[in-house]
C-alpha positions in Angstrom: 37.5 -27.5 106.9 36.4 -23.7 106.5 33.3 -24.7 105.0 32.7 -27.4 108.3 33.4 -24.2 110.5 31.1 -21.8 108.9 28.2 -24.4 108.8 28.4 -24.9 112.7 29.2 -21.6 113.4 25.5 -21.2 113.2 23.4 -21.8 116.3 20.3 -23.2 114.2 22.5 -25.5 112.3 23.9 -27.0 115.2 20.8 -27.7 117.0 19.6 -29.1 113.3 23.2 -31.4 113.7 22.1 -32.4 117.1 18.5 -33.5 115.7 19.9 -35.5 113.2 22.3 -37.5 116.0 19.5 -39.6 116.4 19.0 -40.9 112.9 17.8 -39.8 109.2 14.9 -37.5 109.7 12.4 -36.0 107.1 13.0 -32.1 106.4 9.2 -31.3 107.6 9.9 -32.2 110.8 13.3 -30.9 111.3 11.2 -27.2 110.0 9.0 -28.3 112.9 11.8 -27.5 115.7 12.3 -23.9 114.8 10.5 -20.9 115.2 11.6 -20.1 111.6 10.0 -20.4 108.4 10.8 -23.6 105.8 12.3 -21.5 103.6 15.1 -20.6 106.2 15.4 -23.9 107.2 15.7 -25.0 104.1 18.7 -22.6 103.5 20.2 -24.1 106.5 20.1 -27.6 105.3 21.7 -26.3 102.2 24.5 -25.0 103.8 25.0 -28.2 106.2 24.8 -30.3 103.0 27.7 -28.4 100.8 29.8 -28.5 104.1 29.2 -32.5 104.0 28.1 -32.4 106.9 24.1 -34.0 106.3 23.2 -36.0 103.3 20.0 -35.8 101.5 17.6 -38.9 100.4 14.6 -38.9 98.8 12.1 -41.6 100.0 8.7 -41.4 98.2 7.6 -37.8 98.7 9.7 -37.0 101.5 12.9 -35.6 102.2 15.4 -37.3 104.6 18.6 -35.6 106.1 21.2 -37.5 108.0 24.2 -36.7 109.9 27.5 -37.2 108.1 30.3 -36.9 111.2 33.6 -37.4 108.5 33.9 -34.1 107.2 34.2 -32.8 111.1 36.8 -34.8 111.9 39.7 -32.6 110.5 38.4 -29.2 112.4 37.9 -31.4 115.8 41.8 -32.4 115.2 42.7 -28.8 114.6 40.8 -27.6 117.3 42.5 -30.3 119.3 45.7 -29.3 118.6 45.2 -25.6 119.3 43.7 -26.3 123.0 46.8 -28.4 123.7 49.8 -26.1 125.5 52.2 -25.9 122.6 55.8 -27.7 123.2 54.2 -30.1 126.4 55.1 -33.0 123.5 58.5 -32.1 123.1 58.9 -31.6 126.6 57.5 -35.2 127.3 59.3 -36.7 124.7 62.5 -34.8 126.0 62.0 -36.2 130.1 61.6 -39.3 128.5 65.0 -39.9 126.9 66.0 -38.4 129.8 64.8 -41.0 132.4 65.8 -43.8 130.0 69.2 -42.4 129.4 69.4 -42.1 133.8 68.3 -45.7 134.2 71.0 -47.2 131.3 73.6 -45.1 132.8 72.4 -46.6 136.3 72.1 -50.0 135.1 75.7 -49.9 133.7 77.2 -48.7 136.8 75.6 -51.4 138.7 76.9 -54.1 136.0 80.9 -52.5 136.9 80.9 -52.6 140.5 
Protein backbone atom coordinates (compact mmCIF):
# COMPACT_ATOMS: atom_id res chain seq x y z
CA UNK A 1 0.00 0.00 0.00
CA UNK A 2 2.89 2.64 0.76
CA UNK A 3 4.28 2.12 -2.50
CA UNK A 4 0.42 2.76 -4.14
CA UNK A 5 0.43 5.99 -1.99
CA UNK A 6 3.72 7.36 -2.94
CA UNK A 7 3.08 6.73 -6.74
CA UNK A 8 -0.12 8.86 -6.65
CA UNK A 9 1.04 11.27 -4.43
CA UNK A 10 2.52 12.66 -7.50
CA UNK A 11 0.49 15.12 -9.52
CA UNK A 12 2.10 13.96 -13.05
CA UNK A 13 1.52 10.47 -12.21
CA UNK A 14 -1.91 10.78 -11.54
CA UNK A 15 -2.83 12.73 -14.60
CA UNK A 16 -0.52 9.75 -16.42
CA UNK A 17 -3.26 7.22 -14.33
CA UNK A 18 -6.06 9.19 -15.68
CA UNK A 19 -4.65 8.83 -19.37
CA UNK A 20 -4.34 5.40 -19.18
CA UNK A 21 -8.35 5.07 -17.91
CA UNK A 22 -9.04 4.99 -21.28
CA UNK A 23 -7.05 1.99 -22.51
CA UNK A 24 -3.23 0.69 -23.15
CA UNK A 25 -1.41 3.66 -24.62
CA UNK A 26 2.19 3.79 -26.16
CA UNK A 27 4.82 5.64 -23.89
CA UNK A 28 5.47 8.35 -26.80
CA UNK A 29 2.39 9.64 -26.50
CA UNK A 30 1.77 9.59 -22.91
CA UNK A 31 5.54 11.92 -23.00
CA UNK A 32 3.35 13.92 -25.37
CA UNK A 33 0.92 15.30 -22.49
CA UNK A 34 3.55 16.78 -20.37
CA UNK A 35 5.54 19.74 -20.61
CA UNK A 36 8.44 17.49 -19.26
CA UNK A 37 11.13 15.71 -20.95
CA UNK A 38 10.96 11.61 -21.81
CA UNK A 39 13.43 11.04 -19.54
CA UNK A 40 11.13 12.26 -16.62
CA UNK A 41 8.31 10.67 -17.86
CA UNK A 42 9.98 7.80 -18.15
CA UNK A 43 10.99 7.89 -14.45
CA UNK A 44 7.33 8.34 -13.68
CA UNK A 45 6.20 5.32 -15.47
CA UNK A 46 8.84 3.50 -13.59
CA UNK A 47 7.67 4.38 -10.44
CA UNK A 48 3.70 3.67 -11.39
CA UNK A 49 5.00 0.22 -12.67
CA UNK A 50 6.92 -1.07 -9.28
CA UNK A 51 3.74 0.34 -7.40
CA UNK A 52 1.58 -2.15 -9.75
CA UNK A 53 -0.17 0.27 -10.66
CA UNK A 54 0.51 0.32 -14.90
CA UNK A 55 1.90 -2.66 -16.76
CA UNK A 56 4.25 -2.59 -19.56
CA UNK A 57 3.94 -4.37 -23.13
CA UNK A 58 6.03 -4.42 -25.85
CA UNK A 59 4.16 -4.48 -29.22
CA UNK A 60 6.66 -4.23 -32.16
CA UNK A 61 8.74 -1.19 -31.46
CA UNK A 62 6.54 0.41 -29.14
CA UNK A 63 5.88 0.65 -25.68
CA UNK A 64 2.32 0.21 -24.20
CA UNK A 65 1.31 1.17 -20.52
CA UNK A 66 -2.06 0.16 -19.07
CA UNK A 67 -3.86 0.85 -15.99
CA UNK A 68 -3.71 -1.84 -13.37
CA UNK A 69 -6.74 -0.69 -10.65
CA UNK A 70 -5.88 -3.98 -8.10
CA UNK A 71 -3.14 -2.77 -6.25
CA UNK A 72 -5.33 0.51 -5.28
CA UNK A 73 -7.88 -1.28 -3.91
CA UNK A 74 -6.37 -1.74 -0.38
CA UNK A 75 -5.41 2.23 0.09
CA UNK A 76 -9.12 3.16 -1.28
CA UNK A 77 -10.38 0.74 1.67
CA UNK A 78 -8.05 2.32 4.17
CA UNK A 79 -8.84 5.58 3.08
CA UNK A 80 -12.44 4.57 3.47
CA UNK A 81 -12.20 3.56 6.67
CA UNK A 82 -10.38 6.63 8.03
CA UNK A 83 -13.13 9.19 6.43
CA UNK A 84 -15.91 7.11 8.23
CA UNK A 85 -16.66 8.70 12.03
CA UNK A 86 -15.10 6.03 14.17
CA UNK A 87 -17.72 3.95 16.50
CA UNK A 88 -21.06 5.04 14.05
CA UNK A 89 -20.87 0.93 13.35
CA UNK A 90 -21.02 -0.08 16.82
CA UNK A 91 -23.44 2.51 17.48
CA UNK A 92 -25.74 1.12 14.60
CA UNK A 93 -25.16 -2.18 15.38
CA UNK A 94 -25.98 -1.30 19.17
CA UNK A 95 -29.71 0.62 18.10
CA UNK A 96 -30.23 -2.29 16.28
CA UNK A 97 -30.41 -4.98 19.03
CA UNK A 98 -31.97 -2.50 20.63
CA UNK A 99 -35.14 -1.98 18.40
CA UNK A 100 -35.21 -5.77 17.94
CA UNK A 101 -34.97 -6.56 21.63
CA UNK A 102 -38.14 -3.53 22.06
CA UNK A 103 -40.28 -5.20 19.37
CA UNK A 104 -39.76 -9.11 20.96
CA UNK A 105 -40.39 -7.67 24.30
CA UNK A 106 -43.56 -5.86 22.60
CA UNK A 107 -44.56 -8.78 20.72
CA UNK A 108 -44.50 -11.00 23.89
CA UNK A 109 -46.62 -8.68 25.91
CA UNK A 110 -49.18 -8.63 23.27
CA UNK A 111 -49.12 -12.63 23.14
CA UNK A 112 -49.96 -12.47 27.41
CA UNK A 113 -52.71 -10.18 27.50
Amino acid sequence: MDLVAAAVADPVRRSILTLLRSGPVPAGEIAGHFPISRPAVSRHLRVLRESGLVRDTLVGRQRLYELDTAPIAPLVEWLTQLGRPDGWEHRLDALATEVHRTRRESSLRERSA
